[in-house]
N, C-alpha and C positions, 0 to 999 in steps of 0.2 A: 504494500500500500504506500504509496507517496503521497503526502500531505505538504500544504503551503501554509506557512507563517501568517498569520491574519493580524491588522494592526489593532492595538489595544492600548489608547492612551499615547505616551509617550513610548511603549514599552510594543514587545509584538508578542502575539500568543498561540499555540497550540491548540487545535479543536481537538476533542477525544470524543469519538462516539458513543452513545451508550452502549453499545455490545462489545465495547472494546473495554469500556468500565467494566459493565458485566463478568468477564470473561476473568478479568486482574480481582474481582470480589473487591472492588471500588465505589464509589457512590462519586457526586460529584461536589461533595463537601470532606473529601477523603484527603489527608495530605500526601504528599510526595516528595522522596530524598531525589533531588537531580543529583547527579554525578557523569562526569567525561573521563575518557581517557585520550582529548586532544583531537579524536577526531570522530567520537560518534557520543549520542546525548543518550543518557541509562535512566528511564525515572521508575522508584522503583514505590507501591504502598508502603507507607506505613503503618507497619501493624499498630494493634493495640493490646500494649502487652500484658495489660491483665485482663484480658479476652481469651489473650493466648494462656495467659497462666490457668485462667478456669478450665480452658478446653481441654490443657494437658492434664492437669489435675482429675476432670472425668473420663478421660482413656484412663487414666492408671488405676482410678477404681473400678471402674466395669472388667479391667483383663485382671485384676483378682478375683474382683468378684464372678466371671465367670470364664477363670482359668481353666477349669476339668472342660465345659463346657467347648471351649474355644479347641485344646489339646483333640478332644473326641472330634471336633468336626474337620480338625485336619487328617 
């Protein structure tokens, strides 16, 4: 996909489409770390990390809680 720089202000911006938000589990009140390596632009979500801590937190209870479970159906 090639995209064009659209003016914003003094400044220029990046349109993101929904399904391209979508796809990154972005919204469009979602922040973003840019970073480059000189010659290409990396933007990347930022999590939210205690979203993340809860998430991890109930995977590690359910694969106790149903470790025989889990072992049997492999």
């Amino acid at each position: 996909m090639i995209k064009s720089l659209v003016k914003h202000g003094n400044s220029s911006a990046l349109v993101i489409e929904k399904p391209i938000l979508s796809l990154l589990g972005a919204t469009p009140e979602s922040e973003f770390e840019v970073t480059t390596d000189g010659k290409s632009l990396i933007l990347t979500p930022v999590r939210n990390e205690a979203r993340h801590d809860r998430f991890r937190k109930a995977v590690e209870k359910t694969g106790k809680r149903y470790s025989r479970t889990f072992k049997e159906l492999a």
